[in-house]
C-alpha positions as CSV (number, residue, x, y, z in Angstrom):
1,X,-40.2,-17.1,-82.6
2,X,-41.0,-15.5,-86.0
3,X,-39.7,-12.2,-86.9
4,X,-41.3,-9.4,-85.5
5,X,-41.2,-6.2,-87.1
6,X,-40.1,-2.6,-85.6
7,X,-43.5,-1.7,-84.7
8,X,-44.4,-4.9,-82.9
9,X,-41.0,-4.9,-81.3
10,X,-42.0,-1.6,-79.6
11,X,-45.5,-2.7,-78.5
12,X,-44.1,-5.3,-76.6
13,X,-41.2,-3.3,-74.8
14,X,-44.4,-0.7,-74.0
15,X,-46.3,-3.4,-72.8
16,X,-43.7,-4.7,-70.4
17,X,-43.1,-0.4,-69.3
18,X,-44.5,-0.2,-66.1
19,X,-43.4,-3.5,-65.0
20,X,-39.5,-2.5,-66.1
21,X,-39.9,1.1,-64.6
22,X,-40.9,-0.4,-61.3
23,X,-37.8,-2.7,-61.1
24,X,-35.4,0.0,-62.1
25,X,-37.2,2.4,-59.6
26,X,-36.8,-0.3,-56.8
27,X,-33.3,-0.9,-57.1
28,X,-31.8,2.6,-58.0
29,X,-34.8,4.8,-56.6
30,X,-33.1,8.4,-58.3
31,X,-35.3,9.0,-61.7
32,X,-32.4,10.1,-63.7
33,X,-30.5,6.6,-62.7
34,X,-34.0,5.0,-63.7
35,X,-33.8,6.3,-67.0
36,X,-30.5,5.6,-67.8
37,X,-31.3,2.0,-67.2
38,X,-34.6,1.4,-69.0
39,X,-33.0,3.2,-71.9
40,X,-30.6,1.2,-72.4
41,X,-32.4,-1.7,-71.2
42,X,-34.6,-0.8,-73.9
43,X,-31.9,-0.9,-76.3
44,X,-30.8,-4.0,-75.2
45,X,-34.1,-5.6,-75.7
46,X,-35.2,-4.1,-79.0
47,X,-31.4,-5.4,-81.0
48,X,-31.9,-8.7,-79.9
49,X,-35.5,-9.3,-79.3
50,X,-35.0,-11.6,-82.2
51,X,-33.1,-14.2,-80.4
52,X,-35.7,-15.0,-78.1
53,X,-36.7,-19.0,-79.2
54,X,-40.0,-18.7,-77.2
55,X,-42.5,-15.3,-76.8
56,X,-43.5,-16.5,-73.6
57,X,-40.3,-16.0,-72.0
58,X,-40.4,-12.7,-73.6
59,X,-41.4,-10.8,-70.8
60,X,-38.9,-12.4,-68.1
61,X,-36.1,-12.0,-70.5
62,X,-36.6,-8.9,-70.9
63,X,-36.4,-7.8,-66.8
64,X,-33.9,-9.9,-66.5
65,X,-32.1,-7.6,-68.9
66,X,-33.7,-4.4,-67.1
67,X,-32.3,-5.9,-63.3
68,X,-29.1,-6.5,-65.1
69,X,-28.7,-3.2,-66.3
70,X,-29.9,-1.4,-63.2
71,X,-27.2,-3.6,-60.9
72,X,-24.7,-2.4,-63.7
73,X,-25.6,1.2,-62.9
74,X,-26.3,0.7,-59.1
75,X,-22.6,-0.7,-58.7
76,X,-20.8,1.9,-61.1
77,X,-23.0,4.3,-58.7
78,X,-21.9,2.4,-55.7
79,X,-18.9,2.9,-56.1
80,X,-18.7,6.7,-55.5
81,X,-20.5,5.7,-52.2
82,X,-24.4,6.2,-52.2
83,X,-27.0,3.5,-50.9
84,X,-29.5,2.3,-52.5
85,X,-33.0,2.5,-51.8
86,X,-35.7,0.9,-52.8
87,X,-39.3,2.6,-53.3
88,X,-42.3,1.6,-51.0
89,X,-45.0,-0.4,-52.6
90,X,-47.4,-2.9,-49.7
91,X,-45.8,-1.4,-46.3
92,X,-47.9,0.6,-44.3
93,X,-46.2,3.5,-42.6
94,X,-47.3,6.5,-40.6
95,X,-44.5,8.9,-41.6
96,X,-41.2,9.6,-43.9
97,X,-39.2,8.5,-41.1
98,X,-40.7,4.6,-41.2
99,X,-40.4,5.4,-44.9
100,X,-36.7,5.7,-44.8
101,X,-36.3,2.6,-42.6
102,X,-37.7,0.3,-45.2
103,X,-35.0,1.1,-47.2
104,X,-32.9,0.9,-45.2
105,X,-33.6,-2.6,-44.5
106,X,-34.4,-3.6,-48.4
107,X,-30.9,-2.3,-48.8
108,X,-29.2,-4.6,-45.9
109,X,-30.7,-7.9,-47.7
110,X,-28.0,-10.0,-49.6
111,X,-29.0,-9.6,-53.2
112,X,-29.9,-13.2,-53.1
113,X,-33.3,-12.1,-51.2
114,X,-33.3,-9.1,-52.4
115,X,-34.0,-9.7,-56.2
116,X,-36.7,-11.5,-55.8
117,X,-38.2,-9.6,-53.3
118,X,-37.5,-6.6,-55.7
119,X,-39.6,-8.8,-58.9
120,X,-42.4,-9.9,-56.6
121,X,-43.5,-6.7,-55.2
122,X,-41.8,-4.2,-58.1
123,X,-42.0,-6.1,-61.0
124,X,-45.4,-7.5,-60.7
125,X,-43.7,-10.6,-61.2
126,X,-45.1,-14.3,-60.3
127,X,-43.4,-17.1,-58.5
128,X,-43.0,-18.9,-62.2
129,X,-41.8,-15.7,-63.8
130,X,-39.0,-14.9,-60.9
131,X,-38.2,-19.0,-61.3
132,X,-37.2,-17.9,-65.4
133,X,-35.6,-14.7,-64.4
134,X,-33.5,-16.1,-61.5
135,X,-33.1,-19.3,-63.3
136,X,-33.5,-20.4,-59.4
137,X,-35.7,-23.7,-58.7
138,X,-39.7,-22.7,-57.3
139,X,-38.6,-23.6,-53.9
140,X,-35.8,-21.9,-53.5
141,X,-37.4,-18.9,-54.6
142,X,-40.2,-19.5,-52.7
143,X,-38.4,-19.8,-49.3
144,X,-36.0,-16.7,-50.3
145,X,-39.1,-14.1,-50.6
146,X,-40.1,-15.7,-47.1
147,X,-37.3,-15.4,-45.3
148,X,-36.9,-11.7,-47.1
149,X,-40.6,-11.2,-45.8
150,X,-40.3,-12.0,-42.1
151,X,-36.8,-10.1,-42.2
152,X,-38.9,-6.8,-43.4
153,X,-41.7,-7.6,-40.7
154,X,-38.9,-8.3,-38.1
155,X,-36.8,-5.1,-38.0
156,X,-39.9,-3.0,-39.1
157,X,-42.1,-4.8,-36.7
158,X,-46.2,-4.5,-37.5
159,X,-46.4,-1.4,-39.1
160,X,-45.0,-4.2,-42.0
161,X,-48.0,-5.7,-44.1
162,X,-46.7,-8.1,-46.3
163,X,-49.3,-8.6,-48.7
C-alpha cells in the first residue's frame, strides 16, 4: 500500500466511525468507556496505518484493532465487577425490561459467539469481513452467528427477530 498522507489517513479512520463506534458501544455500552476505546483505537490505527500491505483489508484491520481495544478496557473494567451490556440493534421489544434481558443474554454468550455476533449486527460487518477479522474459516463463522442467533431467540423467545 502506498503512503498515505495525514489527511487521507484521517478520511479513512472517519469513514470506518460509525462502524468502530457501534462495536465499541456493543461491547462496553457506557459512552465514556466507548470513547476511551475509539480514541485510542484511533491512535492505534492512524501510527501504523502504514503497515497495512493491502487497503482492502483496511477496514477489518482496523476493527479488529477497535474489538481489541474495547475487550482490553471491558476486562480492566471487569475486573472491579461490572457486566457488560451490549446495545439493541434488530430485537423487537415492548419495554426496558425485555431490553435489559437481551443483554443479559449477549453478555452470557462465550466470546467465541459473541464477537461475531457483536461485528454482524454492530459493526455492519459481512460474513467475509468477520472471516478477516476473526481470522476464523467462513464456516465456522457462519455456524457461530447461528448458533448465537437461535440462543438469542431461545431464551428471549419471539419477541427475538433476527434479521
Amino acid at each position: 500500500m502506498k503512503k498515505m498522507t495525514a489527511d487521507e489517513k484521517i478520511d479513512r479512520l472517519r469513514s470506518y466511525e460509525l462502524a468502530m463506534y457501534r462495536i465499541a458501544k456493543s461491547i462496553l455500552m457506557q459512552e465514556e468507556d466507548c470513547k476511551d476505546a475509539l480514541q485510542e483505537a484511533m491512535i492505534r490505527a492512524y501510527c501504523n496505518m502504514d503497515k497495512v500491505k493491502d487497503i482492502s483489508y483496511l477496514k477489518t484491520w482496523v476493527l479488529r484493532i477497535t474489538i481489541n481495544e474495547c475487550n482490553r478496557l471491558y476486562k480492566k473494567r471487569d475486573q472491579y465487577g461490572k457486566i457488560m451490556l451490549l446495545e439493541e440493534r434488530g430485537v423487537v421489544h415492548k419495554n426496558l425490561e425485555e431490553h435489559w434481558d437481551l443483554h443479559k443474554v449477549i453478555s452470557q454468550l462465550e466470546k467465541k459467539y459473541r464477537e461475531p455476533l457483536v461485528l454482524y449486527y454492530f459493526g455492519d460487518c459481512s460474513h467475509e469481513e468477520i472471516v478477516q477479522i476473526l481470522k476464523l474459516p467462513l464456516g465456522t463463522v457462519k455456524s457461530r452467528l447461528y448458533y448465537a442467533k437461535n440462543k438469542l431467540k431461545e431464551r428471549l423467545g419471539e419477541e427475538y427477530d433476527a434479521r
